[in-house]
PyMOL CGO cylinders between C-alpha atoms (Angstrom):
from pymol import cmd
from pymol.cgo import CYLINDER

trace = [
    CYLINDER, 62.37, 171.25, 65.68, 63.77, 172.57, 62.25, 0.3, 1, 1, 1, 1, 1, 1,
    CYLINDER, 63.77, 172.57, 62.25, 67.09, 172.40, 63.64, 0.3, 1, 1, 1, 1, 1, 1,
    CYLINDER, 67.09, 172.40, 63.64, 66.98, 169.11, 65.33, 0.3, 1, 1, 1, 1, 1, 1,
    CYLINDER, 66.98, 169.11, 65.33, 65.46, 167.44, 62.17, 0.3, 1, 1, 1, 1, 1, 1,
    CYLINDER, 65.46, 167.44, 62.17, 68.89, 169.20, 60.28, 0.3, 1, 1, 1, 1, 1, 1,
    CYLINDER, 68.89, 169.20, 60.28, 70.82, 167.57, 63.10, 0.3, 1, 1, 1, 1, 1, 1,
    CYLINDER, 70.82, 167.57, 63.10, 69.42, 164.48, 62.59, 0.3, 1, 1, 1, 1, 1, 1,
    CYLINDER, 69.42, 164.48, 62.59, 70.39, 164.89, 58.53, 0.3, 1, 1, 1, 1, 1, 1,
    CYLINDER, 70.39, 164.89, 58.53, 73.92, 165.26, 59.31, 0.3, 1, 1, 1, 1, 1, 1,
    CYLINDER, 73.92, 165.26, 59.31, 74.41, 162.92, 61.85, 0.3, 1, 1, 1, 1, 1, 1,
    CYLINDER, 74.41, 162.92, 61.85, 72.85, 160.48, 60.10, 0.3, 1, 1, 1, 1, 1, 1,
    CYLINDER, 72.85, 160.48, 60.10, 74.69, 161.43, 56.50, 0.3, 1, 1, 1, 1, 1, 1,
    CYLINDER, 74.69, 161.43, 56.50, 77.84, 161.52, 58.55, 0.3, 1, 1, 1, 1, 1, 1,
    CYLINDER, 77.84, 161.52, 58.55, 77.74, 165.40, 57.91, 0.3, 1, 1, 1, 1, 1, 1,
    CYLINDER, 77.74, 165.40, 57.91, 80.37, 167.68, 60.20, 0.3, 1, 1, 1, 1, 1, 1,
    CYLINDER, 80.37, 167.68, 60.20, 77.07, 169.61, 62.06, 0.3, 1, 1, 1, 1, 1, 1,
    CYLINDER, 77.07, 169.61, 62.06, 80.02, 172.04, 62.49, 0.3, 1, 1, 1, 1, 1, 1,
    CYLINDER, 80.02, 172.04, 62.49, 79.44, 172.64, 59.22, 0.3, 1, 1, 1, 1, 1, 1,
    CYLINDER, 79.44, 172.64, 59.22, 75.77, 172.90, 59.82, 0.3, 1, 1, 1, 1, 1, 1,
    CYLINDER, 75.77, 172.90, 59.82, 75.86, 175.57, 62.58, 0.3, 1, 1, 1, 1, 1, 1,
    CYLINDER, 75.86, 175.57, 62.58, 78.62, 177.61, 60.45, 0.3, 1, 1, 1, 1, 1, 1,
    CYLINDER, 78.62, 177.61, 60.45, 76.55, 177.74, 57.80, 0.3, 1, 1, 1, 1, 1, 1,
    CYLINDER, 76.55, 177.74, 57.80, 73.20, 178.48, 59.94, 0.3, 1, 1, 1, 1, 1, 1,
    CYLINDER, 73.20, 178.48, 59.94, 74.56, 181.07, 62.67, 0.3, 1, 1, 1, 1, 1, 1,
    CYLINDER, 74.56, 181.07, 62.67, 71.25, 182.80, 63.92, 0.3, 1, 1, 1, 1, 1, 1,
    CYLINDER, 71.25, 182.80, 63.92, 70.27, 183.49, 60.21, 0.3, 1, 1, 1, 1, 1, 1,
    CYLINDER, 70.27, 183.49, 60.21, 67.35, 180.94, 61.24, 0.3, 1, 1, 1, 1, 1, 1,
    CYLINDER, 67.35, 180.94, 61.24, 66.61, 182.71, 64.66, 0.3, 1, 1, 1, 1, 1, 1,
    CYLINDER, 66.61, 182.71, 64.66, 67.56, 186.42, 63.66, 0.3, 1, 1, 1, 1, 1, 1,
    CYLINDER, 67.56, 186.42, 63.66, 66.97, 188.94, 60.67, 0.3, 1, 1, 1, 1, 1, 1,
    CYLINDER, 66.97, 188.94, 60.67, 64.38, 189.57, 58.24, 0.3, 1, 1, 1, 1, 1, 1,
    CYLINDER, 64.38, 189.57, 58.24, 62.09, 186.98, 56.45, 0.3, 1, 1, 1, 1, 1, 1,
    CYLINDER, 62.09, 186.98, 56.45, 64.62, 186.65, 53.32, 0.3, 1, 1, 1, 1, 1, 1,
    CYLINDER, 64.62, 186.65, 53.32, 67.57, 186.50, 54.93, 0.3, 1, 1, 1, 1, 1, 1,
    CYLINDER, 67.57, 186.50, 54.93, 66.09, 183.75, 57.49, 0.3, 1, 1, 1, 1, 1, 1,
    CYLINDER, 66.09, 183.75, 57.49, 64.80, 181.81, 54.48, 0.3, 1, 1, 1, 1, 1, 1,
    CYLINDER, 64.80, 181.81, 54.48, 68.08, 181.63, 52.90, 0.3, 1, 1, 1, 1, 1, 1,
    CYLINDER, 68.08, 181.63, 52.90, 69.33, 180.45, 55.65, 0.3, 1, 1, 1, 1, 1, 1,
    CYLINDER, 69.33, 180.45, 55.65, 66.82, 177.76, 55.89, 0.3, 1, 1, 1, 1, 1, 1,
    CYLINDER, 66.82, 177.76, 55.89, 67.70, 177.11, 52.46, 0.3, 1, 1, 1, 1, 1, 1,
    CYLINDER, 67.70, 177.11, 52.46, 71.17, 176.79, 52.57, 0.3, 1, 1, 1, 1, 1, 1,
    CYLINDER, 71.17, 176.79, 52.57, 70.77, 173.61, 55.02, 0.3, 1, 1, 1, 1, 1, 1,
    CYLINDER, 70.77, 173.61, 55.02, 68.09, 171.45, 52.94, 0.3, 1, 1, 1, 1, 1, 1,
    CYLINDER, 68.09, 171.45, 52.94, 69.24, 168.35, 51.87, 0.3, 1, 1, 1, 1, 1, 1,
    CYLINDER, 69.24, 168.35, 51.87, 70.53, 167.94, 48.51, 0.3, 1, 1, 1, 1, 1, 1,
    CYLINDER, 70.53, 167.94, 48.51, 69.11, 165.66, 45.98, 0.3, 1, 1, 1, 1, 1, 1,
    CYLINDER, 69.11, 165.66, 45.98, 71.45, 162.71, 46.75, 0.3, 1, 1, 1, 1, 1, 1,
    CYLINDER, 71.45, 162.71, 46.75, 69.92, 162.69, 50.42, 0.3, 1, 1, 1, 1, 1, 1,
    CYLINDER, 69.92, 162.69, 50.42, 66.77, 162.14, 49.02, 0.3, 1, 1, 1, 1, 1, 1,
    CYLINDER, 66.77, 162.14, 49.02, 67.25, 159.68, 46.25, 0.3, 1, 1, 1, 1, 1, 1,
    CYLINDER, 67.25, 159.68, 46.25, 68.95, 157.79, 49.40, 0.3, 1, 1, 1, 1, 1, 1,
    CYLINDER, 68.95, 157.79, 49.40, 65.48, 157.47, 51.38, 0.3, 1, 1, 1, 1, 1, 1,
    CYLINDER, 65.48, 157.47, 51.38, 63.50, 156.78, 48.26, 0.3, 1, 1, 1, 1, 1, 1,
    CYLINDER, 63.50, 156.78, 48.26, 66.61, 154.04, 47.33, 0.3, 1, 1, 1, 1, 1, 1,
    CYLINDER, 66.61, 154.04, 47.33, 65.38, 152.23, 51.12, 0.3, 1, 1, 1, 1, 1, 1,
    CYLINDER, 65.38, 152.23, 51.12, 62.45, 153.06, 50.94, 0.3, 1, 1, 1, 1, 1, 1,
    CYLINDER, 62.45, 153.06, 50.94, 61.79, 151.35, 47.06, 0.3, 1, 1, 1, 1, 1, 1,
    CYLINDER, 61.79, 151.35, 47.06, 64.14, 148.14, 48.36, 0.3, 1, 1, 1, 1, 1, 1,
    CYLINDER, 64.14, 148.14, 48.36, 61.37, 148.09, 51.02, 0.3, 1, 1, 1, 1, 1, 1,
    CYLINDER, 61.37, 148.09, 51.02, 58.36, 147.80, 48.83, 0.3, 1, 1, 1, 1, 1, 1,
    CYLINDER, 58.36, 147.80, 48.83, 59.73, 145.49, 46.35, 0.3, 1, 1, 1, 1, 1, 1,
    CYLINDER, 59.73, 145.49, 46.35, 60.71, 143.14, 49.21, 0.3, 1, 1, 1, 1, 1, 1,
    CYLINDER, 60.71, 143.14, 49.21, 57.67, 143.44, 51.26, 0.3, 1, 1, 1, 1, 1, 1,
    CYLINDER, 57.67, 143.44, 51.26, 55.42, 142.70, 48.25, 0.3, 1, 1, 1, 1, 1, 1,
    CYLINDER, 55.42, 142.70, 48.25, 57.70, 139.41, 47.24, 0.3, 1, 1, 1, 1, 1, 1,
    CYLINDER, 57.70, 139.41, 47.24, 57.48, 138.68, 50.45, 0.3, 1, 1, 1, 1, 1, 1,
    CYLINDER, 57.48, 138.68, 50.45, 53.32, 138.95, 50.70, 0.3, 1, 1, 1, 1, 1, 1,
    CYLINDER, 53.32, 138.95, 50.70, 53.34, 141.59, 52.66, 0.3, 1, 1, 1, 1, 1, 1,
    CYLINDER, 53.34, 141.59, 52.66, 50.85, 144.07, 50.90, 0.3, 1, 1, 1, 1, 1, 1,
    CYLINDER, 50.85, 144.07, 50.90, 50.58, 146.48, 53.77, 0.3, 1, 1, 1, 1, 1, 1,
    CYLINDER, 50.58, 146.48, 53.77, 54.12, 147.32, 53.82, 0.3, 1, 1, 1, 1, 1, 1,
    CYLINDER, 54.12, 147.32, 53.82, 54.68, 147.54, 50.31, 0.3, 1, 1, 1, 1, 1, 1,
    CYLINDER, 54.68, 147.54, 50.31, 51.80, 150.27, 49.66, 0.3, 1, 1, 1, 1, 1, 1,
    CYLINDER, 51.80, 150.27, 49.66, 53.25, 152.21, 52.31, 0.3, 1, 1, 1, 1, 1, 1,
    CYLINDER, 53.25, 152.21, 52.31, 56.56, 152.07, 51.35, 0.3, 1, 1, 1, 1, 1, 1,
    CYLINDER, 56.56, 152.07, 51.35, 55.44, 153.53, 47.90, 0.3, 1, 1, 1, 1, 1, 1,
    CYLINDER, 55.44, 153.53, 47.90, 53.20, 156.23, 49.47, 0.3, 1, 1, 1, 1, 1, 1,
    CYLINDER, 53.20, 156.23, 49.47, 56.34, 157.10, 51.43, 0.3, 1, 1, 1, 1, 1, 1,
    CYLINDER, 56.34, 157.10, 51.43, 58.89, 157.43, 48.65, 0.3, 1, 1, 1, 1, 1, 1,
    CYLINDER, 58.89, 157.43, 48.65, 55.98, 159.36, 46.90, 0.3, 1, 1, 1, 1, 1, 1,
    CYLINDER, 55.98, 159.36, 46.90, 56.06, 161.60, 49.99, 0.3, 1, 1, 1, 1, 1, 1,
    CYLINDER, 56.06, 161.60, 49.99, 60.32, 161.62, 49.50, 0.3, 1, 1, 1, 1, 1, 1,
    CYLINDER, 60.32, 161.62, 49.50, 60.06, 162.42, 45.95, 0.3, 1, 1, 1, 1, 1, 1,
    CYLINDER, 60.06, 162.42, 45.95, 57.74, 165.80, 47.02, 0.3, 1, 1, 1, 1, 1, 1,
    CYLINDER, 57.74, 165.80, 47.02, 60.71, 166.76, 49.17, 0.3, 1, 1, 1, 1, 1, 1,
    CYLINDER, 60.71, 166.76, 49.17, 62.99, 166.63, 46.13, 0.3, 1, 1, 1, 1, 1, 1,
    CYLINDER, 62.99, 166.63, 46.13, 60.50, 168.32, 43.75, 0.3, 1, 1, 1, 1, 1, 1,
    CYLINDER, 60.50, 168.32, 43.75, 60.06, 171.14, 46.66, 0.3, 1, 1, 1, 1, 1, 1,
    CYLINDER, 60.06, 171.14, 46.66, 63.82, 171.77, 47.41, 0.3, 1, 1, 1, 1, 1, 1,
    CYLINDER, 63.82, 171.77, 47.41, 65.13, 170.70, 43.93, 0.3, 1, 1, 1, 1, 1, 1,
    CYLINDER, 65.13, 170.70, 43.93, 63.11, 172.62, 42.03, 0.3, 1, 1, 1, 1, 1, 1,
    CYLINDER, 63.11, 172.62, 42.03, 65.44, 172.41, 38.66, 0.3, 1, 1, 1, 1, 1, 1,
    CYLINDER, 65.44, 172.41, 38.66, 64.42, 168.46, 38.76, 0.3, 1, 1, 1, 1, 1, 1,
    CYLINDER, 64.42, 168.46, 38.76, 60.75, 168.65, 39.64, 0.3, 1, 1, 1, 1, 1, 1,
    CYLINDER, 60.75, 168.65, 39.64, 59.82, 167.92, 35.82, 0.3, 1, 1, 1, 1, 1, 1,
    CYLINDER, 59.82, 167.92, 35.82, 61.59, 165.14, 35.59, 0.3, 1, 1, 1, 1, 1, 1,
    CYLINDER, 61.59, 165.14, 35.59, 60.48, 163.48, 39.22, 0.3, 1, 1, 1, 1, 1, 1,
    CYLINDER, 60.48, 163.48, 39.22, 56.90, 164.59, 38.28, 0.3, 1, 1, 1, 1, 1, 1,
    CYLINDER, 56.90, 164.59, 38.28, 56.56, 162.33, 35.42, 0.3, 1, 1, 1, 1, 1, 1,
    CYLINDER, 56.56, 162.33, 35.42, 58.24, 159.71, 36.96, 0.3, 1, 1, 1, 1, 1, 1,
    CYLINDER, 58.24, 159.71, 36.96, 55.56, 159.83, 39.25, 0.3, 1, 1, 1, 1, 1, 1,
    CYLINDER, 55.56, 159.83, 39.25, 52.74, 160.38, 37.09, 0.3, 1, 1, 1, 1, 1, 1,
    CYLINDER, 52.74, 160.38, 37.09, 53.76, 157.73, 34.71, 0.3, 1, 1, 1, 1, 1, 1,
    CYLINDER, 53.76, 157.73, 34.71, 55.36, 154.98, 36.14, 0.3, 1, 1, 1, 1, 1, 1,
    CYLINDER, 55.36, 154.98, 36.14, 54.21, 154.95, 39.75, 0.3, 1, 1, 1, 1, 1, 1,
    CYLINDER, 54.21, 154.95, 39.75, 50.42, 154.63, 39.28, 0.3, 1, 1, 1, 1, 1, 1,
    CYLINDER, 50.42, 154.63, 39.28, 50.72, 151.05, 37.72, 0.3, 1, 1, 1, 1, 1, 1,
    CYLINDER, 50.72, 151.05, 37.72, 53.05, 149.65, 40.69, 0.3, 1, 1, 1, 1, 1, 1,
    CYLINDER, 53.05, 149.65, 40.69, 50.11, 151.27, 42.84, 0.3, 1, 1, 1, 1, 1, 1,
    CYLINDER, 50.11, 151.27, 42.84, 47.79, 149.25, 41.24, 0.3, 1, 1, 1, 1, 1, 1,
    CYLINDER, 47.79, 149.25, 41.24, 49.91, 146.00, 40.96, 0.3, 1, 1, 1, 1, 1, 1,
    CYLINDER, 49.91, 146.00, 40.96, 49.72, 146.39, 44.84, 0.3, 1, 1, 1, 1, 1, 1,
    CYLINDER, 49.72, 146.39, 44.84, 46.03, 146.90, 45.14, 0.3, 1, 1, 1, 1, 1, 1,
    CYLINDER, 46.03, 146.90, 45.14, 45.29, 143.97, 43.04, 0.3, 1, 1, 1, 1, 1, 1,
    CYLINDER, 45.29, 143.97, 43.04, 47.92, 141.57, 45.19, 0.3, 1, 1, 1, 1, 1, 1,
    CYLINDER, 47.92, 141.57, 45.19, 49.35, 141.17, 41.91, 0.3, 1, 1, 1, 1, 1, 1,
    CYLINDER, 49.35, 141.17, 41.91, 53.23, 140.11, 42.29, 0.3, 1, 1, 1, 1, 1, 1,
    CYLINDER, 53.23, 140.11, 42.29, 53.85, 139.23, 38.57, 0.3, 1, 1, 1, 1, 1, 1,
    CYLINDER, 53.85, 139.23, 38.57, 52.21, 142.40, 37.95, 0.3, 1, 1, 1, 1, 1, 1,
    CYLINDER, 52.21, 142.40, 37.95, 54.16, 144.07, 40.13, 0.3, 1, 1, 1, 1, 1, 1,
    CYLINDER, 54.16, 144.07, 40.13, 57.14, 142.98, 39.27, 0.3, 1, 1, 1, 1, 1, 1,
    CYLINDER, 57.14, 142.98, 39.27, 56.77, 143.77, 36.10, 0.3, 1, 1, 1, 1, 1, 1,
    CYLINDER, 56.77, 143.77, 36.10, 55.77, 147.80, 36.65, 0.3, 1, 1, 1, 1, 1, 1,
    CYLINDER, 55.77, 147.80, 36.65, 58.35, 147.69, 39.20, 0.3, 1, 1, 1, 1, 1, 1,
    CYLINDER, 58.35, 147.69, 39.20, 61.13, 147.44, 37.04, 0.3, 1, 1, 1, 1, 1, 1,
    CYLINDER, 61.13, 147.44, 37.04, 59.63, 149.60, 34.43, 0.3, 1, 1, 1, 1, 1, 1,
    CYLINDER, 59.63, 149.60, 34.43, 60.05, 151.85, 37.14, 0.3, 1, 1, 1, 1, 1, 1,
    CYLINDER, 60.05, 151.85, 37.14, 63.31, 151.38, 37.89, 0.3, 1, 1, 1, 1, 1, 1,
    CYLINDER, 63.31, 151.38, 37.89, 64.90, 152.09, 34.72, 0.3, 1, 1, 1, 1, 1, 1,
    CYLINDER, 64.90, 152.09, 34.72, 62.99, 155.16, 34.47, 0.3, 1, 1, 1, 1, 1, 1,
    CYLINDER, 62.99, 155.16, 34.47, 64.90, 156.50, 37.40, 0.3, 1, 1, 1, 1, 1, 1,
    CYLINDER, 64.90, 156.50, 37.40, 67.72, 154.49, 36.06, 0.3, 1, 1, 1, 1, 1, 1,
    CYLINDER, 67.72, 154.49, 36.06, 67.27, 156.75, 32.56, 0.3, 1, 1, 1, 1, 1, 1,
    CYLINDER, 67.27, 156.75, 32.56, 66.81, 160.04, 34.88, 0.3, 1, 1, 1, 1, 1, 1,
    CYLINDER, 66.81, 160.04, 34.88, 70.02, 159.70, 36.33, 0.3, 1, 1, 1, 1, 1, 1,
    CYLINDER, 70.02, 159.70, 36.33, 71.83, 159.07, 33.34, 0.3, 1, 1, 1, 1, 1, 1,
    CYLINDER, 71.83, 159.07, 33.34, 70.03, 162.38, 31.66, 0.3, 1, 1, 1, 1, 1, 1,
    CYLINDER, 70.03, 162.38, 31.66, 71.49, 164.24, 34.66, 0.3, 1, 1, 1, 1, 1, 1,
    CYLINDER, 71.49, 164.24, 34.66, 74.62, 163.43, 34.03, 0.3, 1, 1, 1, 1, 1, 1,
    CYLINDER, 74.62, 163.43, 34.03, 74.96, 160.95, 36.63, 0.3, 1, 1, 1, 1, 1, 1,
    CYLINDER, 74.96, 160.95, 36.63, 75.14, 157.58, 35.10, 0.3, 1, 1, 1, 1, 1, 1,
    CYLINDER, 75.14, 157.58, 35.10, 77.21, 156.26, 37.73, 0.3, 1, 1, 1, 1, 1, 1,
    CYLINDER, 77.21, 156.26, 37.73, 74.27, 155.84, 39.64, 0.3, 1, 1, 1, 1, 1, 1,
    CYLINDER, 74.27, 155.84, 39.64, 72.54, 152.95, 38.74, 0.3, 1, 1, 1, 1, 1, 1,
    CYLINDER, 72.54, 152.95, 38.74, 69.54, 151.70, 41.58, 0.3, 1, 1, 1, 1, 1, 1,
    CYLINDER, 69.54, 151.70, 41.58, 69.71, 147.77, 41.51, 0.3, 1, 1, 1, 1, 1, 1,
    CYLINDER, 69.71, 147.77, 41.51, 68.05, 145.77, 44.03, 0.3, 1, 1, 1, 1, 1, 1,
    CYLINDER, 68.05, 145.77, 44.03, 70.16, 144.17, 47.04, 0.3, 1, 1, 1, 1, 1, 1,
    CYLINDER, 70.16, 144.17, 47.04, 70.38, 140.03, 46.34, 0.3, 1, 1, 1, 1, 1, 1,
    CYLINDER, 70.38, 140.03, 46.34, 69.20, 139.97, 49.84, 0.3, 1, 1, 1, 1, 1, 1,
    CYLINDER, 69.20, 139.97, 49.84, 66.19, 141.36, 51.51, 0.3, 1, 1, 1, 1, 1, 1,
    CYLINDER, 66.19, 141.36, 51.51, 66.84, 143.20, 54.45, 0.3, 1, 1, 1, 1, 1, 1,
    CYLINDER, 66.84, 143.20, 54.45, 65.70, 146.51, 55.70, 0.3, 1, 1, 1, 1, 1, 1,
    CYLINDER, 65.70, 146.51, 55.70, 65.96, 147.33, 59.30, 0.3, 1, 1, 1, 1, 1, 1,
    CYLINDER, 65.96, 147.33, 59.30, 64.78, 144.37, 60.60, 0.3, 1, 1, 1, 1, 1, 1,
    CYLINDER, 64.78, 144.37, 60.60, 61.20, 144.53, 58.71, 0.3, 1, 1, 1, 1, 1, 1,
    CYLINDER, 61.20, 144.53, 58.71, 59.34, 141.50, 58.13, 0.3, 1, 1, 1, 1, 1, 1,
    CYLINDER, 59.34, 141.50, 58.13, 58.47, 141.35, 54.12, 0.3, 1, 1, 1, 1, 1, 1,
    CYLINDER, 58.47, 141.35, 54.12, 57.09, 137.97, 55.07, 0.3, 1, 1, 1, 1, 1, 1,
    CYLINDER, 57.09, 137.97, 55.07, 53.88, 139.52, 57.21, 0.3, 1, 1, 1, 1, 1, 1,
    CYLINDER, 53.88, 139.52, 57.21, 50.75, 138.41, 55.22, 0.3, 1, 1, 1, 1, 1, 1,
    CYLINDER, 50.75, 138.41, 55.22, 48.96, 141.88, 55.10, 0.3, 1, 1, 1, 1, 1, 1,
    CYLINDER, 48.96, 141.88, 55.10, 46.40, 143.58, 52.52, 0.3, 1, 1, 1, 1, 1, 1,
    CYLINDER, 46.40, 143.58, 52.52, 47.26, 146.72, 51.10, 0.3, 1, 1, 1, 1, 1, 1,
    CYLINDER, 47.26, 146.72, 51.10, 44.97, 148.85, 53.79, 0.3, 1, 1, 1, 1, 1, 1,
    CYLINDER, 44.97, 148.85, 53.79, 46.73, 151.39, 54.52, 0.3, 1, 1, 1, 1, 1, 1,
    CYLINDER, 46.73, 151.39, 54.52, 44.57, 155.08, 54.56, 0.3, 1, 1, 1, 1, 1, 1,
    CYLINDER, 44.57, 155.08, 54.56, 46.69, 158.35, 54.82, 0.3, 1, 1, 1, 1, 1, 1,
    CYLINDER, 46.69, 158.35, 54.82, 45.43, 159.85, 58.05, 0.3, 1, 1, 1, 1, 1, 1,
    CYLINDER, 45.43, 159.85, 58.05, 44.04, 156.84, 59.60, 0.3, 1, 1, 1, 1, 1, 1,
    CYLINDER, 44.04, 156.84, 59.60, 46.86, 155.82, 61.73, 0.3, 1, 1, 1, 1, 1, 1,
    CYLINDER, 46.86, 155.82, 61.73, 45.84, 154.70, 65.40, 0.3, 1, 1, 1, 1, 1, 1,
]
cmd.load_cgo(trace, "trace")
């Protein structure tokens, strides 16, 4: 499984998985715990990978709750929250910095949602953006500035489904 998921990463990053399988061997399959760790570790996505899902993933939200559709924008959030816990786990050297992002400016988008609230929303929303905005540039990487798309498309999703904001972690059917 590990190594199809780290297929799936390059393939869909347009990675060499040459690369991959140079760089994992059997150091996943073969050896002791540490050196099969740091082989797992060498093949984790990097920070950029991540920032990439969260990037769809917060384009998602913003359109789905313009668009009405409640459902789809809380679990868009929940899901970049769930992104952002991969980059605090394999980043660790950033976790401060996406922690308090998420403990400051994600609660009130949460509760924009809850209430239905799109001025609300909107509002918290881009408070939130240039507080990843202002993380990027205190990384050094002001070049990367997240803007949202003057259209709204995302994989074919329909931000235009009426929906409440519903959704229970672990309550799929």
């Amino acid at each position: 499984m590990i190594i199809r998921t780290a297929l799936f990463v390059c393939l869909a990053c347009g990675w060499n998985t040459g690369v991959l399988a140079e760089a994992m061997g059997d150091g996943i399959y073969k050896g002791d715990t540490e050196s099969r760790l740091d082989a797992l570790a060498r093949i984790q996505p990097g920070l950029g990978v991540v920032m990439h899902e969260i990037g769809y993933r917060a384009t998602a939200a913003y359109n789905a709750a313009n668009g009405g559709n409640w459902g789809l924008a809380q679990y868009e959030l929940k899901e970049m929250l769930e992104a952002q816990e991969v980059g605090e786990a394999t980043r660790p050297q950033h976790a401060q910095m996406l922690k308090a992002v998420e403990r400051v400016n994600f609660p009130p988008v949460l509760d924009a949602v809850a209430n239905k609230d799109l001025d609300e929303f909107n509002q918290q929303f881009a408070s939130m953006v240039e507080a990843c905005n202002a993380c990027h540039t205190a990384l050094g990487h002001a070049f990367i500035k997240y803007r949202l798309p003057t259209e709204a498309t995302a994989g074919g999703l329909d931000f235009n489904l009426k929906t409440d904001p519903a959704h229970v972690e672990g309550k799929e059917k």
